[in-house]
N, C-alpha and C positions, 0 to 999 in steps of 0.2 A: 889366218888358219885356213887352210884348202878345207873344200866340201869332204874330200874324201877322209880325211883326218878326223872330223867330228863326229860326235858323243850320237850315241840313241837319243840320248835326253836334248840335246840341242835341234836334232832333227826334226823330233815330238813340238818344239815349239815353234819352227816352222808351220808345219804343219796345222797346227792349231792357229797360227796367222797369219796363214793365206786363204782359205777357202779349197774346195772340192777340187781346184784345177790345179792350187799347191800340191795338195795331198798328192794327188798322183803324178804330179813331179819331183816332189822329193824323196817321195817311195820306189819310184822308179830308180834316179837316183844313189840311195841309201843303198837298192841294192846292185845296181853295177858295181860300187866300189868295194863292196864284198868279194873278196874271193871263194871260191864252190867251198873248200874247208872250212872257212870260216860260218858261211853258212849251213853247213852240214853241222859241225860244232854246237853252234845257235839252235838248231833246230832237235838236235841229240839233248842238247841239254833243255828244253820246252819239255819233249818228249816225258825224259826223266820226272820233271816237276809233276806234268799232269797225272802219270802212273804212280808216282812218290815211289820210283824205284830209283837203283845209283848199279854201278858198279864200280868193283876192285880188283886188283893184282894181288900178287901175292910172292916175291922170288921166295923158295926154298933153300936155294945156297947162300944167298947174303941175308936173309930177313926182310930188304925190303920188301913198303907196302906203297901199292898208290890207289888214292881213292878221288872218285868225283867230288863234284861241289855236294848231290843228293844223297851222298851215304853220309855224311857228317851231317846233315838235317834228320835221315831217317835214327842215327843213333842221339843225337841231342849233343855231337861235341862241335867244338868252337874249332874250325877247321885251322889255329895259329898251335893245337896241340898235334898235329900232323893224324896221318891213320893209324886206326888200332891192327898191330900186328896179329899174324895169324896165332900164334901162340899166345897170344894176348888175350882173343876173341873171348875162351871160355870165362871170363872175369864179367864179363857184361850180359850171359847167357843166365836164365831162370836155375838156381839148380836143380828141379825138377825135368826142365829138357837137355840136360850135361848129355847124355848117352845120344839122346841126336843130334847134339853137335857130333860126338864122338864119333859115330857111324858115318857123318856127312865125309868128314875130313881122310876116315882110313878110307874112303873106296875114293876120294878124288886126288890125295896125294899117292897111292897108288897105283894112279894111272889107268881106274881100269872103265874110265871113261864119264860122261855126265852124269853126277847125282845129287838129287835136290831132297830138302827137307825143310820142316817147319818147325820153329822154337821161337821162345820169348825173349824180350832182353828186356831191360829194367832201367829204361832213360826218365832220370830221375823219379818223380814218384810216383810213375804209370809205367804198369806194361804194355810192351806194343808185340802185336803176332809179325814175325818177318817171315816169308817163303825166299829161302836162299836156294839158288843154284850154282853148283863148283862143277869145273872140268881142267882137266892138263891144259895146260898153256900151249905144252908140244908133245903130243901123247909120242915122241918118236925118239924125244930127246933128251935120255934118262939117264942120273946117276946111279952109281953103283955097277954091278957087276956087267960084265958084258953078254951073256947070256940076254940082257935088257928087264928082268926081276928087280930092278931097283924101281926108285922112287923118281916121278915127272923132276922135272927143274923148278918148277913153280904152277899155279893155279889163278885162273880166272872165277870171280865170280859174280853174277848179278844176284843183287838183295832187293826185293819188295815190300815194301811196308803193307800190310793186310789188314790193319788191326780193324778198322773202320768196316770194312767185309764181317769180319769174324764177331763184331758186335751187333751187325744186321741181323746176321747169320742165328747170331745168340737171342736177341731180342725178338727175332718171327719165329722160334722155335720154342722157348715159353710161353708167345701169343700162343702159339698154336697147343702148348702145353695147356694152358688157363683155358684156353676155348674148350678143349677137351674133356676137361675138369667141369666145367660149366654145364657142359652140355650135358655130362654126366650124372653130375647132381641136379641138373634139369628132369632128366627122366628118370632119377629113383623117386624124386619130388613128385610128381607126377604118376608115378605108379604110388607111393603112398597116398597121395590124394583122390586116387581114384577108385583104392581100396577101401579107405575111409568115404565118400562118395557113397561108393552100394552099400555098404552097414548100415548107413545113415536111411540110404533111398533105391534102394534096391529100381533096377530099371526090368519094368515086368518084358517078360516073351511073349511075343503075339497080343492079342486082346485080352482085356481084362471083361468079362461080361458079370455086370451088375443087374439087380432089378429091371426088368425093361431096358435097360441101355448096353452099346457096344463102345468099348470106350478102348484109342491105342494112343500111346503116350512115345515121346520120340527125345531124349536128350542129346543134343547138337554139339560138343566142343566146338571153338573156337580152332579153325586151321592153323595156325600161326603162335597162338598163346600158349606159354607151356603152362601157366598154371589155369586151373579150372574153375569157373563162376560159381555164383550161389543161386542160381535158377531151380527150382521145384516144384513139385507137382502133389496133389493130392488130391482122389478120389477113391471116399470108401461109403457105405452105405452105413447109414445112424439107425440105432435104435426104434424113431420114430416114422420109419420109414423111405424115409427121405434119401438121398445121395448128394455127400459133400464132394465138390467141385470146384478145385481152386489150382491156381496155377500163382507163382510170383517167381522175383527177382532180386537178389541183397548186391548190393554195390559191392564193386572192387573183384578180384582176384584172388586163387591161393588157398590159404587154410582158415586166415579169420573171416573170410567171403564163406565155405564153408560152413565153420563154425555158428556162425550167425546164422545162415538160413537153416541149420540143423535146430535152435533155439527156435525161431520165429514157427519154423513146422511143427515143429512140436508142441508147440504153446497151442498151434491153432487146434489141435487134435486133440489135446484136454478143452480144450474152451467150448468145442463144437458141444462137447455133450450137456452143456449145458441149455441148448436147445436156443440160443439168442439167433439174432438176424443175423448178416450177411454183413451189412453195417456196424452192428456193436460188435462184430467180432474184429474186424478192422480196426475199428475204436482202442478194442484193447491190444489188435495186436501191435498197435500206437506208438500206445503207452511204454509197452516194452522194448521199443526201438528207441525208444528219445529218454527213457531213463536207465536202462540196462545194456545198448548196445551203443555208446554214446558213440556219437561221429560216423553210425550207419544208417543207410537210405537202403529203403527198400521197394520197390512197384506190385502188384496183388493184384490179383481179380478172384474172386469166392462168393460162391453159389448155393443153393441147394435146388436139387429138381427132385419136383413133388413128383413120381410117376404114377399119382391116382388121379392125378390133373394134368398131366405135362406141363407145369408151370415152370420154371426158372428163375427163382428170388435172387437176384444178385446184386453185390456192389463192389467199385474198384477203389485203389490208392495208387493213381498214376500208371497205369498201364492203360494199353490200348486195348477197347472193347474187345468180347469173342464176335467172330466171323459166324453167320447163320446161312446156312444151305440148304435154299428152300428149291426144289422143283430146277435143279440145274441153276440157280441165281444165286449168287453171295451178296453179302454184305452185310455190314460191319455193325451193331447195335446199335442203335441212339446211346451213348456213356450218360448216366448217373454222377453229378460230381465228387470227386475226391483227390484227395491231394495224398504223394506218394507219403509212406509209411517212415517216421522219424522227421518229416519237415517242423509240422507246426503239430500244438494239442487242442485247439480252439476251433479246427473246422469239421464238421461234422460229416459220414460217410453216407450218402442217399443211397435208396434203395431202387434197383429198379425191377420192372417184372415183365418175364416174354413169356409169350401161350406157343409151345411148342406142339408139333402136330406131327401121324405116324410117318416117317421116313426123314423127319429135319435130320443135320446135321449141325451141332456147332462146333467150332475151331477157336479153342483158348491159347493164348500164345505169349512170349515174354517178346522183350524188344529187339532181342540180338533174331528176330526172324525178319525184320523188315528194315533195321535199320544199318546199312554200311557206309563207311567213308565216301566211297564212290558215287553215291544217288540221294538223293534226295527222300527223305523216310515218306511223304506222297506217291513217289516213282514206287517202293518197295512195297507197301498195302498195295497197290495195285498190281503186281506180280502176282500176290499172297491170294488175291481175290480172285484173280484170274485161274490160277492155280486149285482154289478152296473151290469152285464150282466143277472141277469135275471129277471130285471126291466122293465116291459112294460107300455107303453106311456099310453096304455087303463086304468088302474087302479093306477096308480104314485101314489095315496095317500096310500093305504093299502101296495104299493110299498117299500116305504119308511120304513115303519114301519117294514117289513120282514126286507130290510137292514139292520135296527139297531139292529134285533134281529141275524141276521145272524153273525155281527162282534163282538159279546159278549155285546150288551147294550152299555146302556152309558157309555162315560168317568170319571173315578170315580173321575180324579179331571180338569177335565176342560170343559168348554159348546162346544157347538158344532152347528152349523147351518149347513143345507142343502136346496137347490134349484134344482129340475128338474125340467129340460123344454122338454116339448118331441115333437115335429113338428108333428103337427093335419092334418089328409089324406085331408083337405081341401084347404091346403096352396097351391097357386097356384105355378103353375113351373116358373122355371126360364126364 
């Protein structure tokens, strides 16, 4: 058997048993012994595979059809039943897209030039999308009358199989459907909960001014989170003179993050009047995390300031001290121990006491102010502090607002609450 006579596949084994120098010897080769059609052919028919298009003929006067090797793969027939004739065609079409077959075929068998369309056909038990395009064979060479009103001699057509497109097409267009949907019901979420939010905890305007004290309170969302924390605040002036001062945190997100810190606030606002510490009040607000909100944690810091002593009785449950601003210097309490609220029932919350003086400031705060993904929650106190020293008592509200610009914004995924109280030049001495 001469070289030139051999198979692809005998070539292929060459090649694979001789090495790099074979290879492009017998490639070399393989293709001198081609002639330019042959290899045009070869290469027309590659083409078709990777496109998954084919095309066909079509004579009008005798019926024939001739089809490539890729139209008999794009329709699913065994190419020993020969091609499907033009009148044939509508049998394998959706009947839903009948009318654009129909439409394809009156403007290309009547010659009035290239016209393409899209319809389904039904190879075996899947539909496939095909973009067909028909034109005259000889837009010149017409039967029928000699005026030239008749009808081409036949028809050319390329067929492309789409389906694969049209299921991308389908599949990023519902993505983008669900995203939409998502996002949607992301922000009605979201405006419910933010609505429920103020009923619950109204965020005051300006300064709230109490007994001797200037006090402005700042809730932070989270930039990135669509649902919102259970961080809150509370400061109101008791019976006894006194002013409750607490700030905490309920784990998680959403509506039972919500929920929960709407419970625990409230509880602590019936309990206060009962005149207990700082400590028992923690104790109990405990209890009611570890037997009534099972599977929630919560972090606190709650106080009361005597303002006929500038005293500050406080004590925490896992949150980080308030920040005291004395004479342009911050920093951060000695903590009292305790351990966050719904951990354990057997450790007890200490109390601890600051002698506050005219112009202090303190800075009560939940976690999402100091701590983010990015830094280390040491690096972030140390912003907060840097920041909490050039906060004055006179202006706390626009105060605030520099802080948060000063430690990079919000936390991009956690809320955050802030309390200053800054002791007003009219407090009297101790």
């Amino acid at each position: 058997m001469s070289r030139s006579t051999r198979s692809e596949g005998e070539l292929m084994v060459d090649v694979m048993s001789g090495g790099p120098g074979q290879l492009r010897r017998t490639t070399s080769t393989a293709a001198a012994t081609r002639q330019p059609g042959e290899l045009l052919a070869a290469r027309l028919a590659h083409a078709q595979r990777l496109g998954n298009m084919g095309w066909a003929e079509w004579d009008l006067r005798t019926g024939a059809a001739t089809w490539s090797d890729q139209m008999y793969v794009i329709f699913g027939r065994d190419p020993a039943d020969g091609p499907v004739g033009l009148a044939e065609l509508a049998a394998h079409v959706e009947p839903a897209d009948l009318r654009l077959l129909d439409q394809l075929l009156v403007t290309a068998v009547q010659g009035r030039g290239p016209a393409q369309a899209e319809f389904r056909i039904r190879r075996g038990d899947e539909l496939r999308n095909l973009r067909v395009v028909l034109e005259p064979l000889d837009p010149y060479a017409r039967t029928g009358p000699a005026d030239g009103t008749g009808a081409t001699r036949g028809v050319h057509g390329v067929v492309q199989d789409i389906t694969g497109r049209r299921r991308a097409e389908r599949i990023m267009s519902e993505s983008r459907r669900q995203l939409l949907e998502a996002r949607e019901r992301a922000a009605e979420e979201r405006h419910v909960m933010l609505a429920l939010r103020e009923a619950i905890l109204p965020e005051p305007t300006g300064c709230l001014d109490l007994p001797h004290t200037r006090i402005a309170v700042r809730y932070v969302p989270a930039e990135k989170t669509a649902s919102l924390g259970g961080d809150w605040f509370e400061a109101t002036p008791l019976p006894d003179g006194r002013v409750l001062l607490a700030i905490g945190d309920v784990s998680g997100h959403g509506l039972p993050a919500i929920a929960h810190m709407a419970q625990l606030r409230h509880a602590l606002v019936g309990l206060t009047m009962t005149g207990e510490s700082a400590g028992g009040l923690l104790a109990w607000l405990n209890e009611l995390a570890i037997h009534r909100l099972e599977g929630t944690t919560a972090t606190a810091v709650l106080g009361h300031l005597d303002a006929s002593t500038r005293v500050f009785t406080w004590a925490r449950a896992g949150n980080l001290a308030p920040i005291l601003v004395r004479d342009g210097v911050a920093r951060p309490l000695d903590q009292p121990r305790g351990v966050l609220l719904g951990a354990t029932c057997d450790q007890p919350y200490e109390l601890a006491r600051t002698q506050l003086t005219e112009g202090d400031l303190l800075l009560m705060f939940t976690d999402g102010l100091v701590e983010r993904r990015t830094r280390d929650i040491d690096e972030g106190l140390s912003l907060v502090l840097a920041a909490a020293a050039r906060l004055r008592g006179c202006d706390l509200d626009a105060g605030l607002d520099k802080l948060l610009a000063d430690i990079g914004g919000p936390n991009p995924e956690d809320d955050a609450c802030l309390l200053a109280v800054g002791i007003r030049d009219d407090a009297p001495a101790p």
